[in-house]
Structure formats: structure tokens, C-alpha cells
Rosetta silent file (secondary structure, phi, psi, omega in degrees, C-alpha in Angstrom):
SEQUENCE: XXXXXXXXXXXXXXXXXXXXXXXXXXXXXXXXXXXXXXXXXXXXXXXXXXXXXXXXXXXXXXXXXXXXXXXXXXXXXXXXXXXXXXXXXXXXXXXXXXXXXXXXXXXXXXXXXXXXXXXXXXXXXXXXXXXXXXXXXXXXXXXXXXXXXXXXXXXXXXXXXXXXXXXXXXXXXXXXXXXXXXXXXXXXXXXXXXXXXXXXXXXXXXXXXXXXXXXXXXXXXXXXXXXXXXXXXXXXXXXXXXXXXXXXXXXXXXXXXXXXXXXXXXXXXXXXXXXXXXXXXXXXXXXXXXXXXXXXXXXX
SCORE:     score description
SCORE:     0.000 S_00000001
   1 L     0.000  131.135  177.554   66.058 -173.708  203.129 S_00000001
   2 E  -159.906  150.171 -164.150   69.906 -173.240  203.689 S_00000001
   3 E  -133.229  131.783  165.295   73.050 -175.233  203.379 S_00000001
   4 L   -88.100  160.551  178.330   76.800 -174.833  204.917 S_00000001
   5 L  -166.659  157.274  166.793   79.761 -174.850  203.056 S_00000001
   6 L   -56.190  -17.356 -166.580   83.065 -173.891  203.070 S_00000001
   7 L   -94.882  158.167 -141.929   82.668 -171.306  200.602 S_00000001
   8 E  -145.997  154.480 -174.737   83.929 -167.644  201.394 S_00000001
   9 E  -121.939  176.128 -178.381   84.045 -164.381  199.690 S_00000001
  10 L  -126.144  179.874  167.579   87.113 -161.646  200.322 S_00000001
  11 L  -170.207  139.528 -168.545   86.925 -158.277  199.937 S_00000001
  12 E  -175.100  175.579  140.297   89.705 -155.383  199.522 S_00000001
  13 E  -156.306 -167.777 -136.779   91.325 -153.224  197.689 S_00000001
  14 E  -138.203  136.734  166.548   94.878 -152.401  195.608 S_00000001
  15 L    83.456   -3.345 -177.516   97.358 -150.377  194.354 S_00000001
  16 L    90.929   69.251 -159.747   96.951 -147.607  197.206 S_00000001
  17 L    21.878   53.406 -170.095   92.809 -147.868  196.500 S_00000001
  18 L  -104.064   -2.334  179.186   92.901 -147.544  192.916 S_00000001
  19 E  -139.807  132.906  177.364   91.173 -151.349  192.904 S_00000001
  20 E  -112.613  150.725 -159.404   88.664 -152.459  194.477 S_00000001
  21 L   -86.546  143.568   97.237   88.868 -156.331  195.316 S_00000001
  22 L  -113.594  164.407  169.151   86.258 -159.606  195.350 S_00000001
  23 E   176.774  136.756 -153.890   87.034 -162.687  194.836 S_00000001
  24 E  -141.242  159.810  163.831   85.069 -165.739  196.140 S_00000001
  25 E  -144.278  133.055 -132.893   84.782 -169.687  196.114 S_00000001
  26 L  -120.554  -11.959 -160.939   81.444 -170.941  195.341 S_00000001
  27 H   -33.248  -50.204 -139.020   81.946 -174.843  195.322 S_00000001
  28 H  -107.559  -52.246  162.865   79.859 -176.094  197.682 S_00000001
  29 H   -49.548  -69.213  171.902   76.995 -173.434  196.692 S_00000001
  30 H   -58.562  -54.281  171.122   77.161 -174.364  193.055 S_00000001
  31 H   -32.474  -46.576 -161.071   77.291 -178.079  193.997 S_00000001
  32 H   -88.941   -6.524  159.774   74.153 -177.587  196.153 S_00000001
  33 H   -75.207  -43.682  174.319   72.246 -175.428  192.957 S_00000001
  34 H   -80.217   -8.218 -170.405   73.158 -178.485  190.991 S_00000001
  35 H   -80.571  -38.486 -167.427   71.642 -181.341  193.244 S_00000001
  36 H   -56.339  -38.591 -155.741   68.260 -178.623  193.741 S_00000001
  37 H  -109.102   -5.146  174.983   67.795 -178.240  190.254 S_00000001
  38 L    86.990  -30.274 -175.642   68.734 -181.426  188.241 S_00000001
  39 L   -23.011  124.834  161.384   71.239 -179.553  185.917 S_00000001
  40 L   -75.674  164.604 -150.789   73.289 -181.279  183.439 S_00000001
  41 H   -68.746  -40.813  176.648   77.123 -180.214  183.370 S_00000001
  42 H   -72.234  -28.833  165.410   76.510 -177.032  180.765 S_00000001
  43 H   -94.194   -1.411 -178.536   73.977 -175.796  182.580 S_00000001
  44 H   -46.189  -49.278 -175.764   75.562 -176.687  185.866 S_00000001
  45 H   -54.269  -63.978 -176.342   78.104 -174.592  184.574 S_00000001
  46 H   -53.898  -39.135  165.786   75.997 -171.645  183.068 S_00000001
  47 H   -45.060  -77.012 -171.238   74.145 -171.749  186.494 S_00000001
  48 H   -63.614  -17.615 -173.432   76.974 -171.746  188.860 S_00000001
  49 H   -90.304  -14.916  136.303   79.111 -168.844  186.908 S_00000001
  50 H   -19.224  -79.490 -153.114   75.799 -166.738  187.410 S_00000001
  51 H   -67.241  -46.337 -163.970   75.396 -167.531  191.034 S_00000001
  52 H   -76.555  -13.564 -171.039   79.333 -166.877  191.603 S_00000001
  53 H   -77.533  -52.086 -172.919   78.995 -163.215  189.792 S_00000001
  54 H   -46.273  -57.032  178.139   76.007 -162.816  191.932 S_00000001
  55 H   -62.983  -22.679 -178.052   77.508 -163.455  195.580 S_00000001
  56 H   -89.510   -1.663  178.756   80.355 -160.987  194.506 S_00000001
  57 H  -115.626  -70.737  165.987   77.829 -158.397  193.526 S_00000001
  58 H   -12.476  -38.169 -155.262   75.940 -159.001  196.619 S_00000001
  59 L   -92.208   -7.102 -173.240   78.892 -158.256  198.701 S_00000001
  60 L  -103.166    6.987  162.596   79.189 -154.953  197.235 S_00000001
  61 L   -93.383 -175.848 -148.174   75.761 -153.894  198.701 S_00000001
  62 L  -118.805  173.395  143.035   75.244 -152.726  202.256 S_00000001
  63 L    56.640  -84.497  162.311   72.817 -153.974  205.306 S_00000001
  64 L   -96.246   23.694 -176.039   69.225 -155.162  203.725 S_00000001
  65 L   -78.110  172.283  175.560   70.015 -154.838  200.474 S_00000001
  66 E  -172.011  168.136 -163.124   69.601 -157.669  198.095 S_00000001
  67 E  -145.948  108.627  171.080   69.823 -158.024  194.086 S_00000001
  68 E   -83.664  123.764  163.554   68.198 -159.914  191.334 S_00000001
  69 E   -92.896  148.088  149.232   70.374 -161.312  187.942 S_00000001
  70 E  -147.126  116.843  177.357   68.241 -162.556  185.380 S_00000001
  71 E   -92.332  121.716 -168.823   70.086 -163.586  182.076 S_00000001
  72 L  -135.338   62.554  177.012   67.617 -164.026  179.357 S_00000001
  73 L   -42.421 -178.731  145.624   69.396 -165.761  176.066 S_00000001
  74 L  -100.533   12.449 -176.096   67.995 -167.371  172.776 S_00000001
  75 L   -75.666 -175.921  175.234   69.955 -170.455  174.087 S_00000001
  76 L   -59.550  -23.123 -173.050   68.355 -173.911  174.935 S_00000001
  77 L   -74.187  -30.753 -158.887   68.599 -173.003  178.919 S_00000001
  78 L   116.059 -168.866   99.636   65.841 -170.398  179.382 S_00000001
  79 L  -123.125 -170.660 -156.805   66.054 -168.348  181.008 S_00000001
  80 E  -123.505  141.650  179.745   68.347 -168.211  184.374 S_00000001
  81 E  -142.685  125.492  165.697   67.707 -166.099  187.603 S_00000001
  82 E  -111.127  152.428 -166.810   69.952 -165.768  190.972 S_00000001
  83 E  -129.952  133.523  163.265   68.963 -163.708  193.712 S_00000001
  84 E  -162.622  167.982 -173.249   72.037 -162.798  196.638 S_00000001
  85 L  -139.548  157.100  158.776   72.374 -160.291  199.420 S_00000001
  86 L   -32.642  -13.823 -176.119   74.903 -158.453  201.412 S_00000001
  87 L  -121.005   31.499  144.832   75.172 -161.506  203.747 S_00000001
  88 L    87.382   -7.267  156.356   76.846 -163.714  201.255 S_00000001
  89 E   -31.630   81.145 -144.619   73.148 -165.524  200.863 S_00000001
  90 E  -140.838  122.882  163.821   72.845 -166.931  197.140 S_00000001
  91 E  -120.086  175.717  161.884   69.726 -168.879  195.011 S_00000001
  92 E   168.738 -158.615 -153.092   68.702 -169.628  191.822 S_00000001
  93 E   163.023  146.772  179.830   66.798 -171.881  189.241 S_00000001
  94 E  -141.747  110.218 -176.608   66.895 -172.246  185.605 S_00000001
  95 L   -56.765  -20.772  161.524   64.278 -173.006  183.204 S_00000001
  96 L  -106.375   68.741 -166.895   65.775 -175.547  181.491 S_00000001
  97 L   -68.492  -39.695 -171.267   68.215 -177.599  183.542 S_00000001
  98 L   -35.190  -25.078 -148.562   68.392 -180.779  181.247 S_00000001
  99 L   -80.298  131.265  165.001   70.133 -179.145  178.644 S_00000001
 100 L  -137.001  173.447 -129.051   73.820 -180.215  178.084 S_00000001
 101 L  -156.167  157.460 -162.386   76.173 -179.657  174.702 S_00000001
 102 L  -110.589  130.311 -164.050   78.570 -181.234  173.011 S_00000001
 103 L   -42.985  142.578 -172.901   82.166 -179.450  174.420 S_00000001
 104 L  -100.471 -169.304 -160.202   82.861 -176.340  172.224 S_00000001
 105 L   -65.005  -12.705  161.049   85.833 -175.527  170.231 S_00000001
 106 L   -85.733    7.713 -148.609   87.897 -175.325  173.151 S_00000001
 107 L    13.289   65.865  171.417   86.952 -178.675  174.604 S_00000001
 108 L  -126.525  172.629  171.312   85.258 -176.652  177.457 S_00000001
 109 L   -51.887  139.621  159.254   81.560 -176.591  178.421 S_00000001
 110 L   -89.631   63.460  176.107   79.828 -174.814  175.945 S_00000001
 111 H   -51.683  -69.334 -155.421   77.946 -171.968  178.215 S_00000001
 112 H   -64.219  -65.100  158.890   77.443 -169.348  175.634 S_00000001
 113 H    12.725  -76.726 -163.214   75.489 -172.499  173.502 S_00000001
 114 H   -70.601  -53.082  163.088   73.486 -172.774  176.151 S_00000001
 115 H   -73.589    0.308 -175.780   72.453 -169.352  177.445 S_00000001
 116 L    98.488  144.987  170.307   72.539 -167.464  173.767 S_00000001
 117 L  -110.197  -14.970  149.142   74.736 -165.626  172.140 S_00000001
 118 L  -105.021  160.736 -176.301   71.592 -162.721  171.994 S_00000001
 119 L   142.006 -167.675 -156.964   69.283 -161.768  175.093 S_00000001
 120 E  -150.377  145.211  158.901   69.691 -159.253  177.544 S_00000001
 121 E   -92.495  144.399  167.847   71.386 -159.348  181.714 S_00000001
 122 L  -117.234  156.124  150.857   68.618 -157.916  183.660 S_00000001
 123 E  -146.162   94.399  172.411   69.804 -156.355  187.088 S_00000001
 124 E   -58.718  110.629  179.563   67.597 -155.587  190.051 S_00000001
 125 E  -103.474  134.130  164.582   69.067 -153.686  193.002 S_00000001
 126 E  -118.591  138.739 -170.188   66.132 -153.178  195.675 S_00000001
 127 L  -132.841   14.386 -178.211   68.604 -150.987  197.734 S_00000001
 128 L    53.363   28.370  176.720   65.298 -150.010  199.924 S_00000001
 129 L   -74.350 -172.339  179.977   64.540 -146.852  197.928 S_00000001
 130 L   -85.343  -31.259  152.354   60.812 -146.699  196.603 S_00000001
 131 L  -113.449  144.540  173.094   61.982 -148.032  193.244 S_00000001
 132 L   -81.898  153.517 -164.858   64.474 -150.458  192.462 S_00000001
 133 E   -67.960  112.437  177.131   67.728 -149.830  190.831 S_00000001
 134 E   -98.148   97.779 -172.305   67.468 -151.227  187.043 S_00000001
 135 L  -103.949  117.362 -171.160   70.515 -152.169  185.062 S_00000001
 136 L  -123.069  143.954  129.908   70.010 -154.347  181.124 S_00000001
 137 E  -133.169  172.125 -176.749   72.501 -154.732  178.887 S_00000001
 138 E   -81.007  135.572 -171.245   72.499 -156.798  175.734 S_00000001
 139 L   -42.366  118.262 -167.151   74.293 -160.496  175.793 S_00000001
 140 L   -72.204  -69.625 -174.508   77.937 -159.827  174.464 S_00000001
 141 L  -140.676   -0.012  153.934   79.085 -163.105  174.530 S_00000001
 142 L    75.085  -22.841  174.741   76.870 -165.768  176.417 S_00000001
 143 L   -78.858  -18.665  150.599   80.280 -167.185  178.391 S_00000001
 144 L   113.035  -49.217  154.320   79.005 -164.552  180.887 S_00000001
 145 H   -14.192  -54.436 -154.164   82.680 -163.005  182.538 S_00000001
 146 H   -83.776  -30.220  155.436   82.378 -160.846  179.647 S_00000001
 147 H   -55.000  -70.575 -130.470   78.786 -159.665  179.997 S_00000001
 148 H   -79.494  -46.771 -164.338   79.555 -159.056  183.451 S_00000001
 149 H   -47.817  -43.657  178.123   82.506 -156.939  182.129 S_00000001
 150 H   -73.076  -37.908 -173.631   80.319 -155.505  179.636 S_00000001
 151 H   -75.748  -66.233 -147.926   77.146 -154.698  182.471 S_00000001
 152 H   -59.485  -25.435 -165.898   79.511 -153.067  185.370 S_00000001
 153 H   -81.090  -62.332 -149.463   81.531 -150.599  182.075 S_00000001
 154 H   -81.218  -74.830 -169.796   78.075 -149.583  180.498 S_00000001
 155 L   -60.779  -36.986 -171.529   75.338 -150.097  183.435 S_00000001
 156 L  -138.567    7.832  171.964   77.435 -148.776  186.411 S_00000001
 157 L    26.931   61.328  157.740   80.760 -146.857  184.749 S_00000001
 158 L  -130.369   91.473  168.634   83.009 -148.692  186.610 S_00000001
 159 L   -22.752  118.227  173.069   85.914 -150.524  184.204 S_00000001
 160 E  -147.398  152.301 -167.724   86.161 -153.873  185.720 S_00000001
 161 E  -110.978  129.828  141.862   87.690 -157.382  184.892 S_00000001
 162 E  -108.644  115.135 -177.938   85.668 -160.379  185.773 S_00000001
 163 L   -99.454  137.113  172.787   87.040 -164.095  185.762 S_00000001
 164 L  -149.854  134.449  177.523   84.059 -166.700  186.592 S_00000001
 165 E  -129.200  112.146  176.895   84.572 -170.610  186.977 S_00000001
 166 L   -83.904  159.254  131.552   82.719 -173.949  186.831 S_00000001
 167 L  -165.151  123.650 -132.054   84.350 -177.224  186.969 S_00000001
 168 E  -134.684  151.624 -178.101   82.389 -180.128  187.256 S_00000001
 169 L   -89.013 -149.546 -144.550   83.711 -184.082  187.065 S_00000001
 170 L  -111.978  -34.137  164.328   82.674 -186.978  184.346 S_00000001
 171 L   -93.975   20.784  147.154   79.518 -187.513  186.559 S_00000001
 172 L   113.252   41.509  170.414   78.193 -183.816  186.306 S_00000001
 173 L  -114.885  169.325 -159.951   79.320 -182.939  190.333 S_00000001
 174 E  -104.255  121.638  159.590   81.015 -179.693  190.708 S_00000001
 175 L   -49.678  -73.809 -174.370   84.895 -180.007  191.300 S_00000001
 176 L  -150.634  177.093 -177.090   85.416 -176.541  191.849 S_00000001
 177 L  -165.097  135.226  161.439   83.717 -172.667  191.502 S_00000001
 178 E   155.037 -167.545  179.614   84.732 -169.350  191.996 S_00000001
 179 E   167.115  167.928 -178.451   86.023 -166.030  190.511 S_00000001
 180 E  -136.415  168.060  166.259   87.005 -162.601  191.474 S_00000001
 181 E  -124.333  103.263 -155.261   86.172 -158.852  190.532 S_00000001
 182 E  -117.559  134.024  178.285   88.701 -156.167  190.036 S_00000001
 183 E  -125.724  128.602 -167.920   87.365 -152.861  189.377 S_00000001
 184 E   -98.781  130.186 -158.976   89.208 -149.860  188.656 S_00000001
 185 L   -95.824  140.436  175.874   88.261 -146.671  190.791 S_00000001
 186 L   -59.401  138.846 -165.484   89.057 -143.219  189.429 S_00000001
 187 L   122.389    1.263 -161.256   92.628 -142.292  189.595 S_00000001
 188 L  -103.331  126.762 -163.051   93.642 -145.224  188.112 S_00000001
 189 L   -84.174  162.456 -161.262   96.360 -144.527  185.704 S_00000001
 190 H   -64.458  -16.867  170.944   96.615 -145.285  181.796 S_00000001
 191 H   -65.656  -56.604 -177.885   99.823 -147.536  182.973 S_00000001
 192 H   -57.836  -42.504  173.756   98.195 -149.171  185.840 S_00000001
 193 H   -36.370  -81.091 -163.647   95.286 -150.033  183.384 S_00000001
 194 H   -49.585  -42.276 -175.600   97.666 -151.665  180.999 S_00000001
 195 H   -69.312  -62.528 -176.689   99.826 -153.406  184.017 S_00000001
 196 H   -53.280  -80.408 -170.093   95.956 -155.296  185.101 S_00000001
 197 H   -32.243  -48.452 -172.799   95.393 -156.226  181.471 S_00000001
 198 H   -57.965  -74.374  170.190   98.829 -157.809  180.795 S_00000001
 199 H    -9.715  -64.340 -149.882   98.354 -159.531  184.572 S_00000001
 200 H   -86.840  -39.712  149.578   95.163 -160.761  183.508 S_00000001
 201 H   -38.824  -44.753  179.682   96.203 -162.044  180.072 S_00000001
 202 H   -86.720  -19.750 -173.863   98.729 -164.482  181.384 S_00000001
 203 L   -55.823  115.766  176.358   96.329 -165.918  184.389 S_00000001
 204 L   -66.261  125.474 -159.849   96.059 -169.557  184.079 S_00000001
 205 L   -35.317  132.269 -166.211   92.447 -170.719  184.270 S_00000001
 206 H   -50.988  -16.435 -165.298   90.589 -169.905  187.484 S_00000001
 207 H   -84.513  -41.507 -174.565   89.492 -173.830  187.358 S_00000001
 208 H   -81.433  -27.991  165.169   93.211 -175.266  187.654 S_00000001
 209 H   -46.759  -45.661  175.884   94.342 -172.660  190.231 S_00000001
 210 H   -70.322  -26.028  164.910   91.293 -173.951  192.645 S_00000001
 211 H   -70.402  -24.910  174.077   92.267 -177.016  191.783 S_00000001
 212 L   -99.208   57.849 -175.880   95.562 -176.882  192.826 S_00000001
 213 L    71.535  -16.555 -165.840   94.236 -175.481  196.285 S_00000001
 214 L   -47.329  146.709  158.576   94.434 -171.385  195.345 S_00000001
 215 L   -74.200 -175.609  162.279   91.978 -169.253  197.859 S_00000001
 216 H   -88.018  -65.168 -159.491   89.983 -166.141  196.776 S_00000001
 217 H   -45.346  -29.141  173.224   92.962 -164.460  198.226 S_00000001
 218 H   -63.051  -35.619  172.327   95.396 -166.262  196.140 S_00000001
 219 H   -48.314  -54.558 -158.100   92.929 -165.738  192.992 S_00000001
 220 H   -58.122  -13.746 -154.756   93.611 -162.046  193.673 S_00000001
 221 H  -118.095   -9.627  139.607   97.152 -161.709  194.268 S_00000001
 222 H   -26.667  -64.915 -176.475   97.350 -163.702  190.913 S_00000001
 223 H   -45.089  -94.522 -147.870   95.470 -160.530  189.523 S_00000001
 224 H  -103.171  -13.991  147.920   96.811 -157.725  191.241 S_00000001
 225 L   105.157 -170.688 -175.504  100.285 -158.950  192.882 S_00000001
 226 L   -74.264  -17.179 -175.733  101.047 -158.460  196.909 S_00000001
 227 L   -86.925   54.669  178.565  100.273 -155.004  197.163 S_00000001
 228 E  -121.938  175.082  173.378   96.605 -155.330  198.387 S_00000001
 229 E  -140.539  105.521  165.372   94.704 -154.668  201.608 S_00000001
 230 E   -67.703  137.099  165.055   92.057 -157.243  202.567 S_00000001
 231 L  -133.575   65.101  137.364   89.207 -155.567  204.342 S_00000001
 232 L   159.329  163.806  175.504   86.891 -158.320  205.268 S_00000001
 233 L  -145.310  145.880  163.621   85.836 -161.849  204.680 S_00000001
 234 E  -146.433  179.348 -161.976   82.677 -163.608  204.799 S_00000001
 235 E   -89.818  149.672  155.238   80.874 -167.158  204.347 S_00000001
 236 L  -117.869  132.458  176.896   78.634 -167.937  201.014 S_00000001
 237 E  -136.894  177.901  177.393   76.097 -170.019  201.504 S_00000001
 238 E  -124.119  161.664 -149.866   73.103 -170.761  199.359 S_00000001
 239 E  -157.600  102.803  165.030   69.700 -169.858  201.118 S_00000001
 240 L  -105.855  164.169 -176.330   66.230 -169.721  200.279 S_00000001
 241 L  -115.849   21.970  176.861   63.359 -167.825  201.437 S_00000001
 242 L   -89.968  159.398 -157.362   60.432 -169.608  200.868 S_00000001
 243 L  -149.073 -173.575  166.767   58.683 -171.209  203.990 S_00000001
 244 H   -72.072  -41.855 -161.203   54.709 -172.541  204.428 S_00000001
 245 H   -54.216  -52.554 -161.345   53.976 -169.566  205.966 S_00000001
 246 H   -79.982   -8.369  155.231   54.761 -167.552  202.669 S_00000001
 247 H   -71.874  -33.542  176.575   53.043 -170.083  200.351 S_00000001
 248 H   -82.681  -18.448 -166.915   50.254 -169.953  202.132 S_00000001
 249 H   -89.947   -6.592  153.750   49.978 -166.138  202.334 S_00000001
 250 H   -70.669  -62.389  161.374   50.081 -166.734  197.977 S_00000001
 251 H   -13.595  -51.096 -171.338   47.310 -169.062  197.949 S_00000001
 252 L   -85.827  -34.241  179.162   45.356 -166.413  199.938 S_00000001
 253 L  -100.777   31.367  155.770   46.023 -163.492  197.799 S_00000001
 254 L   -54.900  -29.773 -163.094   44.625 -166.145  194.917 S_00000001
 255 L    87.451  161.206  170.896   41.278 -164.623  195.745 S_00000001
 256 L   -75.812  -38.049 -166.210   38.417 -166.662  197.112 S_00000001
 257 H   -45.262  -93.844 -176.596   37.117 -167.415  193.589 S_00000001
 258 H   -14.647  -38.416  163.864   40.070 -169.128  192.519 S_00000001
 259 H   -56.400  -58.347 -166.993   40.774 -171.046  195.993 S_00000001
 260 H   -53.325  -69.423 -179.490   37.053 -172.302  195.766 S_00000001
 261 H   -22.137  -55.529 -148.172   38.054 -173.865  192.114 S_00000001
 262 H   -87.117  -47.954 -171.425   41.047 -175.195  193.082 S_00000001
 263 H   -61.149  -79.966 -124.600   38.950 -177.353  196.480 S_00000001
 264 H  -112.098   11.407  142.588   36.564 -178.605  193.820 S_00000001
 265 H   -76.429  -62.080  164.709   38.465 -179.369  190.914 S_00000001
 266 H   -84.849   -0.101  174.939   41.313 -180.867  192.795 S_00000001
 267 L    61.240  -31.696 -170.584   40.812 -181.327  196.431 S_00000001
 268 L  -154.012  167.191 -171.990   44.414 -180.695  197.164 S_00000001
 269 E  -145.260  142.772  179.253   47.108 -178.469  195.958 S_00000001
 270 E  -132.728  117.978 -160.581   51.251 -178.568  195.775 S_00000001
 271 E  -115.171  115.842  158.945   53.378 -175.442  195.101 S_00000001
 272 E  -126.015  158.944  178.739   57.092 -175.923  194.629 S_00000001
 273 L   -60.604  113.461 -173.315   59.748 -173.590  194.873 S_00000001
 274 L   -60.423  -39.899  171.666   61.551 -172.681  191.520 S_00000001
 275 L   -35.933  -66.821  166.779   64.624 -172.187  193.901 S_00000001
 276 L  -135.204   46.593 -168.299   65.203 -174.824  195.607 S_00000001
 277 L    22.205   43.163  165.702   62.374 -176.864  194.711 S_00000001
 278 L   -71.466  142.562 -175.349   61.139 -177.966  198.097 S_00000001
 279 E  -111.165  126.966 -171.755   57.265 -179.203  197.794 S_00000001
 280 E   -96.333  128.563  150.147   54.642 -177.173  200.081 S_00000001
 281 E  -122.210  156.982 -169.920   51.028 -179.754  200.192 S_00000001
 282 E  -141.828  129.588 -175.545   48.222 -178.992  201.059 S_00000001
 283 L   -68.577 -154.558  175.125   44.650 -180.977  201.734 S_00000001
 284 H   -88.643  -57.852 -149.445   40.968 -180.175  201.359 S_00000001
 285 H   -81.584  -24.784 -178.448   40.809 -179.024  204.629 S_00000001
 286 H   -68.277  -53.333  170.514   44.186 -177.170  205.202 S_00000001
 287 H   -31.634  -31.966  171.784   42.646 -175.547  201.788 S_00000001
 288 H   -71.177  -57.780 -148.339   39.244 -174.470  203.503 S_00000001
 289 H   -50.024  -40.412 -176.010   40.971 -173.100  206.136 S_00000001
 290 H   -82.201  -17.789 -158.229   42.857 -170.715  203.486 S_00000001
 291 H   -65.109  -66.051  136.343   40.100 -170.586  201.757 S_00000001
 292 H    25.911  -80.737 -165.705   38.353 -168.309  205.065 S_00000001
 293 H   -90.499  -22.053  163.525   40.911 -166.100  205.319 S_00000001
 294 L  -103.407   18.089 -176.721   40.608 -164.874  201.373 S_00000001
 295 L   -82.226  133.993  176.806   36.816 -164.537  201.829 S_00000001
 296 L   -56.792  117.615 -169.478   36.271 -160.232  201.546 S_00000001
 297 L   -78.256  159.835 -167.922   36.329 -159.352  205.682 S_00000001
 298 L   -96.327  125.903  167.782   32.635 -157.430  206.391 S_00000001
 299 L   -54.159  156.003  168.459   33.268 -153.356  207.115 S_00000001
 300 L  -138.801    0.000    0.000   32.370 -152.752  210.276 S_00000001
């Protein structure tokens, strides 16, 4: 299952490479996470500022690589898991979409509410070593920017700022999305630190800048001023990878016992995707068929 959209990620870096760049806009992607999944506006929100951290963390792996977040709160949501790759590819799914919140003290979406203010970021790299790359840290602060701030400083010892944005209208559709990631690379001086913080203190919220038209390149030069060097751009789209084929080849490692049950308690069977909920059915007879093929083949 996959959708176009307009939205695009950037990539560079700053300062004579003392920063490395992303910055992305997710609109269209988040939009198309909220229609899949039913989400009310807080978790639209909690969803999509995942999903936008995710395609910018995709982008910084190379060829096949690909990466699982899973955010695992004490909030009302569940938890929430995105999946993205190197080619700007981005899912996800939330156990609880229904949940929405009464506007927090900032009369903003209440995200941290929703996902927890305790829990753990999980982070899966399969980078196509024999084991995959594992990164946890514990929930900071549940608006999720700050986790992310909090994973890449602890989990990968690279100082980095993350801004992440939802903004969704009075019927729950998503407005606008994005965010960028500035990371500082060794070399980077105790001034230059101090010059990004200050920067980043005065930036007016990533939601009214997109709103008034701003790019990812425009996010960034917000950030980090004129003195960058984009070195590539690419599309985000969101993209799943379940098919028949691969539902059926689940069914089948079911075992025969279990297959047999399933024909003669129910006759038929329906698997949906937590991603993007598409529904695979199946009869009695497409069921024999699978049924066959998990029967133990005779040595010969």
C-alpha cells in the first residue's frame, strides 16, 4: 500500500560541517496515517510527530537499511510504532487511536497526556548486520522532540536539537507536519553551541512557519542562518509492506494444526494490517489450499 504526496525531506550540513542538517514536511504522510488509523487529533498528533522523527532518522541510514521506533508510555495511547527507510518510506499504527484530551496548559494538544510521561523509546536499526542495532532510553517528557533529543545525546553521542510538528484543523485533518534535526559533529565549538541554542530559543513554532508557507529548507535556515550546504533532497511518502502474498506465507507458518482449527471452527479467516489496516479474506477453500502447503513435506 503507498500514497503520493508532496512531502520532502532535505538533507545538509552547516557552519563549514560542524552540523549536520534534516529537516522534512510530513503533511500529506501524517494526513494519510490519520485517515488509516481512525486517530483523534491528540493522537493524530502523537502519531504524526513520531512518524516525522522517523523519516528524518531514516534518511540518515544508507541503501537497505530500515529502522523501527516504538514509544511505549503509561499514557492512554498504547503503545505507538513507525517503521521508515533510507528511501523516505514511512508507516505506523497505534494501539489506541480514539484517545483525544482536553488541550493542556498551553492550549496545545496534549501529546505527553497521551503517550506518558514514563515508558521507554525503543530503537531498531536492522543495518543488515546479523543483529540489529538496539537503542532505549527512558520517556523524558512524552511531547517527544525532547526524547528524541534525549535518545540521539545518550543512545548515539551525538548532541542534537529536534523540533517536531502536528497541526491538525477543528475537524481532526492535519493542516500541517514537519520538523528538522540539527546535530552537532565534533569540532563544534563551546560558542557555536551557545549561538544554535539562542537560534533555537527564539524560533517561532514549527506549526505557524508551515503555515505561512516555510519549506524544510526555510525550517533550517531559521535554525542555522544562510551558511549551509544542501546535499540532497528526497520525497516522503508513507508505504506499507504487507501484500496477500505475505499474509498468506503467515497463515502457513501457523502450522497445519492450527490452520485445520481455524477451517472448522470458522470456515473463513480475515487478517488486517496494523499499518495501514487493509483487510486480506480468505474462504474455506483458499484456506485448504494453505492448509496443503503447511502439511510436514515427506523426506525423500
Amino acid at each position: 500500500m503507498e500514497s503520493t504526496s508532496n512531502d520532502y525531506l532535505v538533507r545538509g550540513t552547516a557552519w563549514g560541517g560542524k552540523l549536520r542538517l534534516f529537516a522534512v514536511t510530513t503533511s500529506a504522510l501524517v494526513d494519510e496515517l490519520r485517515r488509516r488509523q481512525g486517530t483523534l487529533p491528540t493522537t493524530t498528533a502523537a502519531l504524526g510527530r513520531i512518524a516525522t522523527a522517523g523519516a528524518m532518522m531514516g534518511a540518515m541510514l544508507k541503501g537497505e537499511e530500515k529502522l523501527t521506533i516504538q514509544v511505549k508510555g503509561d499514557g492512554p495511547v498504547g503503545q505507538i510504532v513507525v517503521d521508515a527507510n533510507a528511501r523516505g518510506e514511512v508507516r505506523g499504527y497505534v494501539d489506541h487511536p480514539q484517545v483525544q484530551l482536553a488541550s493542556n496548559a498551553l492550549g496545545k494538544l496534549d501529546v505527553a497526556g497521551a503517550v506518558g510521561r514514563s515508558g521507554h523509546i525503543h530503537v531498531i536499526k536492522d543495518l543488515g548486520l546479523k543483529d540489529p542495532y538496539r537503542g532505549s532510553i527512558p520517556i523524558v517528557s512524552g511531547e517527544l522532540a525532547e526524547d528524541f533529543t534525549y535518545y540521539f545525546a545518550t543512545s548515539e553521542q551525538t548532541p542534537s536539537v529536534v523540533g517536531l510538528s502536528v497541526l491538525v484543523d477543528e475537524y481532526g485533518r492535519v493542516l500541517n507536519a514537519g520538523g528538522f534535526i540539527v546535530q552537532m559533529m565534533p569540532g563544534c565549538e563551546e560558542d557555536e553551541i551557545a549561538k544554535l541554542e539562542r537560534s533555537v530559543s527564539v524560533l517561532p513554532p514549527i506549526s505557524a512557519l508551515l503555515d505561512q508557507g516555510e519549506t524544510p529548507e526555510g525550517l533550517l535556515r531559521w535554525v542555522v542562518g544562510e551558511n549551509m550546504e544542501l546535499l540532497d533532497r528526497m520525497d516522503v511518502i508513507f508505504k506499507c509492506k504487507c501484500s496477500r502474498e505475505r499474509v498468506e506465507r503467515t497463515l502457513i507458518s501457523m502450522g497445519e494444526q492450527e490452520l485445520r482449527q481455524l477451517i472448522e471452527e470458522d470456515g473463513k479467516a480475515e487478517v488486517v494490517c496494523h499499518f495501514c489496516n487493509e483487510k486480506y479474506a480468505f474462504d474455506r477453500e483458499q484456506l485448504m489450499t494453505l492448509l496443503d502447503q503447511a502439511k510436514p513435506k515427506p523426506i525423500s
